[in-house]
N, C-alpha and C positions, 0 to 999 in steps of 0.2 A: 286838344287831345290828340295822341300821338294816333292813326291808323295803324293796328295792326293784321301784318297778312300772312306773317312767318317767323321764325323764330328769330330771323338777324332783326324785323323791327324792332321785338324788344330791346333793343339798344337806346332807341330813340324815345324810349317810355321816362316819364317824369310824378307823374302821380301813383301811387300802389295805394291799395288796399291788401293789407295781409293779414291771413287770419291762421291761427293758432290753437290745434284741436287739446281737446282734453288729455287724454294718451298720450300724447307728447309732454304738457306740461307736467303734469301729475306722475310721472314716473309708474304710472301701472298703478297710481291709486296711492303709492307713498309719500303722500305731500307734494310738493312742489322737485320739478328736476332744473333746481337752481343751477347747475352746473351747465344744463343746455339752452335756458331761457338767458343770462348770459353770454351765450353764443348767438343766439338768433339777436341777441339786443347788439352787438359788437354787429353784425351786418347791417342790418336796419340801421345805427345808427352812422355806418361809414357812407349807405345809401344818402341820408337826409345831408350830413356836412359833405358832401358831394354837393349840393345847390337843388335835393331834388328832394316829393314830399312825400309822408308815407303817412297812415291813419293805421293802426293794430289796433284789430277786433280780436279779444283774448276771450276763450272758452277760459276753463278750469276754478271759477270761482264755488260752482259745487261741491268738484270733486277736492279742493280744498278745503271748503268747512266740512266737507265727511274726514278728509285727514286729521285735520286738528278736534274733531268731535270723538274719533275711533271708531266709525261708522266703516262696517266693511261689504254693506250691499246698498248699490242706489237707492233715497225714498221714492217710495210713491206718492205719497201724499202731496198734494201744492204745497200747504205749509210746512212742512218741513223739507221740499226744495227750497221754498224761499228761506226759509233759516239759514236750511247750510249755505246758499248764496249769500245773502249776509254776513255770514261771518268770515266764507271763503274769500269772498273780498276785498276785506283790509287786507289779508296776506301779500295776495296776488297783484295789486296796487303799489302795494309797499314794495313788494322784488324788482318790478319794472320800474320806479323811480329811483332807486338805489342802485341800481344798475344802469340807466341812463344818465343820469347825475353823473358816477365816474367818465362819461363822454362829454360833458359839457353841455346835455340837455335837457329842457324840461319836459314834462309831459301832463297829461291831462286827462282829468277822468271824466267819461260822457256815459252816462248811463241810457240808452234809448229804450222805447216803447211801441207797440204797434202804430198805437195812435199821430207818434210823434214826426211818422213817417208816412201818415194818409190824410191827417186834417191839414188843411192848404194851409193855415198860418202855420202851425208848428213846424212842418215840413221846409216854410223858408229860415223859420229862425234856428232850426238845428244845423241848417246849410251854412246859416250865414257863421253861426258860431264854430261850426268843422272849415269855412275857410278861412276866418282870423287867426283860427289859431294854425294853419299852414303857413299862412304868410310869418304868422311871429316867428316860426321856425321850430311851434311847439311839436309833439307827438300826441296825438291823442289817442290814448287808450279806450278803445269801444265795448262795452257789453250792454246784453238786455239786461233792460231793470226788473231782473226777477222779482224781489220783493212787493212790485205791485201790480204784476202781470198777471192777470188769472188767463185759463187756457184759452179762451174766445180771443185775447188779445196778447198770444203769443210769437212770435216767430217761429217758432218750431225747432230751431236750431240756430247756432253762431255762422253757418254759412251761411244761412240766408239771409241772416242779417247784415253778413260782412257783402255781400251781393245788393243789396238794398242802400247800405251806405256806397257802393260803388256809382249807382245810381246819381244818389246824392251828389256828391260831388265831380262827379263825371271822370271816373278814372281812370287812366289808360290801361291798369293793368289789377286785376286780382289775385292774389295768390293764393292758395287754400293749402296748407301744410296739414302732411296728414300720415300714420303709422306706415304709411304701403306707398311705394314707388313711383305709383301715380296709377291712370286705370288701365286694367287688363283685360282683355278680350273674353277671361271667363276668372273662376277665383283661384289668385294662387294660390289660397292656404289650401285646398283640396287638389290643382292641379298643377303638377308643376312643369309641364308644358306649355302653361298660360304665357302668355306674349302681349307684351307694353307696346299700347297704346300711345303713338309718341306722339303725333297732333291729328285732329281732326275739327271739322266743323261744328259747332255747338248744336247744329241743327239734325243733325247724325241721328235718325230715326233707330240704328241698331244699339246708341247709347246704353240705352236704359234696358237691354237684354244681357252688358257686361257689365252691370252694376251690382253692387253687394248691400249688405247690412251691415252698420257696426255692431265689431264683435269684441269691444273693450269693454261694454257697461260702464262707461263712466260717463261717453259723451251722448248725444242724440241722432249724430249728423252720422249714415254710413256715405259710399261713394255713390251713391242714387240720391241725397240731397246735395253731393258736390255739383253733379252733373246738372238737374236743377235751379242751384246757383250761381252757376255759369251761365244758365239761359236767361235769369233772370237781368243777369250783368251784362247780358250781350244786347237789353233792352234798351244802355245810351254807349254802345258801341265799346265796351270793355271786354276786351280778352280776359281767360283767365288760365292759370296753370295749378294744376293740381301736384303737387311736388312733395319729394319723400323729407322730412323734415328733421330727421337722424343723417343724412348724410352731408359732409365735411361741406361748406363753402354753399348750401344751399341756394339763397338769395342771390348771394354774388355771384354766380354761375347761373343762373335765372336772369340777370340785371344784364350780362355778357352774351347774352344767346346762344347759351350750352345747350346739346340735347339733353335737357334731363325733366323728367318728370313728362305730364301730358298738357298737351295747352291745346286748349279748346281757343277757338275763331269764332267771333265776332261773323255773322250771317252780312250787317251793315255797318258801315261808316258810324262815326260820330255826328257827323250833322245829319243824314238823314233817318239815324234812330231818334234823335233829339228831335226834330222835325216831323216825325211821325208821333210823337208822344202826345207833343202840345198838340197837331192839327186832331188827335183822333181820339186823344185821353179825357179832356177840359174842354168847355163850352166857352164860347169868348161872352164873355161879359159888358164890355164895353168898348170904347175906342177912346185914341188919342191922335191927335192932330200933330202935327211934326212941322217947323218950319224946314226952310229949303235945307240950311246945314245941320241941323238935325239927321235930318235923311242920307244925306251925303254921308256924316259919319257913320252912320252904320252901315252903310251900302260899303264905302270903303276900308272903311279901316276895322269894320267889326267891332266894333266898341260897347260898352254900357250906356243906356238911354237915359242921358240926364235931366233934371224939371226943368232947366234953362231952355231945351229944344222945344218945350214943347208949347202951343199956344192956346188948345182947346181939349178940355176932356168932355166925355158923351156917356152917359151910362151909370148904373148905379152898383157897381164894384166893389172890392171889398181885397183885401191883402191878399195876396197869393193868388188871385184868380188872372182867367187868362186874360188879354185886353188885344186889341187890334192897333196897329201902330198905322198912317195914312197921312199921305205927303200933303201939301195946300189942295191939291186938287180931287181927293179924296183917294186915291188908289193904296190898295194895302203894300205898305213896303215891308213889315215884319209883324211878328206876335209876341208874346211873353208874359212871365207873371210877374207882375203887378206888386211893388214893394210897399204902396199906400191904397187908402181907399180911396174911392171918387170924391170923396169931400175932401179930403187933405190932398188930393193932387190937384184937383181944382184951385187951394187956397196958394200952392206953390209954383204952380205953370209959371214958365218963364224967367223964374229966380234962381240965382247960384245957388249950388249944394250947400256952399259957406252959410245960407239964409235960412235953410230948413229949421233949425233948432230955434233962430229968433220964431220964427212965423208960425212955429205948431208951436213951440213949448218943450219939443224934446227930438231926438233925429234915429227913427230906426236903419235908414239906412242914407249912405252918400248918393246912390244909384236910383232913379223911377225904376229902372227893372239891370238887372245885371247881366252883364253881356252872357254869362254859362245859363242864364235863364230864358235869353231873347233867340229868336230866328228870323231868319231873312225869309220871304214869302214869295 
């Protein structure tokens, strides 16, 4: 992950999360505003064939099945947000594959859940499936699965879900595209003396005193859940920029480290918010023993913990939990979560990755723990 501390870092940003409010896609409620989701897909995808990755968390699956239904006031009812997200959908799937296809790329629908992001197995295997398909060069398209989300196990909003997949995959950078220029110091649609906010600290106690409410009725999110999930992305050390999403070159002047929009700062580093998660979020569960070059390679080269390093497991673990990693003489050299449980890591200590699938029957993962999941101690 890139450290950012100003706006020229973002130059040296490689991973984005960008997300995409309602009011922008939805043209004010008239279907989809094909003409600008096409623009944003022309950046986005100059960004990826560039060499670099991006994840699109799209709002507007609502506010689309209200258009194609003739609905002209949000429901209130669950089920019939889940409907209209249902049917809003296909559309909205359909326009960003259509539109990415003419660049030469695919993309990919992920539907996530509350759950999918707090129970410890799910939480790695949605990690593991958002970074295969980075590597393939896919795009993956993000939204909640509305249709079986009741409110106890909602996100609340597409920012804070796109803040939570920023998480996930530990991304340098957030983007949150949004009707307004970025935030202002009080609201411009009543003052128009108000003055943009060009960056500040995520930790900015006077934040949430210039924040607003959305006032499109189409989305969930105003500038008081940007601000929010920006703090919650600032938890594995991602900046985020809150940016006007109607003006000319957006992303690519984002990507260049234009002043435009507001970019909120990361409080910590990448490793010591990763490092603060695992020692203060998760209980270690158990330990693993590490021969000499084992140790070596993670100490130097930072690498992913493979079953070959290891010679002893301790404990009775389970996928996703934390484990303790300790050199022949017991001293902790790192921690991480755990891509098997203590019975399948015990059955593979010591064996190539090539052996996994002979020796269980099938291979979740190449890695005991992967380097974006391990710390050094």
């Amino acid at each position: 992950m890139a450290v950012i501390g100003s706006r020229e870092d973002l130059v040296s940003t490689r991973r984005w999360v960008v997300k995409i409010g309602s009011a922008l896609l939805t043209d004010d409620g008239r279907g989809l505003a094909r003409e600008s989701l096409s623009g944003w897909v022309e950046q986005m995808a100059a960004w990826v064939l560039a060499g670099n990755e991006l994840i699109l968390v799209s709002s507007g699956a609502v506010a689309e099945g209200m258009s194609r239904m003739g609905w002209s006031r949000r429901p209130s009812a669950l089920h019939e947000l889940q409907a209209a997200a249902a049917i809003g959908q296909m559309g909205l799937i359909r326009a960003y594959e259509a539109c990415f296809l003419k660049r030469g790329l695919h993309t990919a629908q992920v539907l996530l859940t509350h759950d999918d992001l707090t129970d410890r197995r799910r939480y790695l295997n949605a990690q593991s499936t958002l970074r295969t398909l980075l590597q393939l060069g896919v795009v993956p398209v993000v939204n909640e699965n509305d249709t079986v989300a009741n409110e106890e196990l909602r996100f609340g909003d597409n920012d804070t879900l796109a803040a939570l997949v920023a998480n996930l995959v530990e991304a340098d950078l957030l983007v949150l595209l949004t009707d307004q220029d970025g935030l202002f110091d009080s609201d411009p649609r009543s003052r128009p003396d108000a003055r943009l906010i060009s960056e500040s600290r995520v930790d900015n106690p006077q934040l949430e005193a210039m924040a607003g409410d959305s006032a499109s009725g189409l989305g969930r999110g105003g500038m008081a859940t940007k601000i929010r999930a920006a703090r919650v992305a600032a938890r594995s050390g991602t900046a985020t920029v809150i940016g006007p999403g109607i003006a000319p070159d957006v992303l690519s002047r984002i990507g260049r480290g234009d002043v435009i929009g507001t970019l909120l700062l990361p409080v910590q580093g990448p490793e010591a918010a990763r490092k603060r998660w695992l020692a203060g979020h998760l209980q270690v569960r158990g330990r693993l023993v590490l021969d000499e070059g084992a140790v070596k390679v993670l100490q130097e080269s930072g690498r992913s913990l493979l079953a070959v390093g290891v010679k002893e497991v301790a404990g009775g673990f389970s996928r996703g939990e934390v484990v303790s990693c300790v050199d022949p003489q017991g001293r902790e050299v790192a921690r991480g979560l755990v891509n098997y449980s203590a019975l399948e890591a015990d059955r593979i200590k010591g064996q190539a990755s090539s052996r996994i699938r002979e020796i269980l029957g099938y291979m979740d993962e190449v890695e005991l723990i992967h380097r974006d999941n391990l710390v050094l101690v």
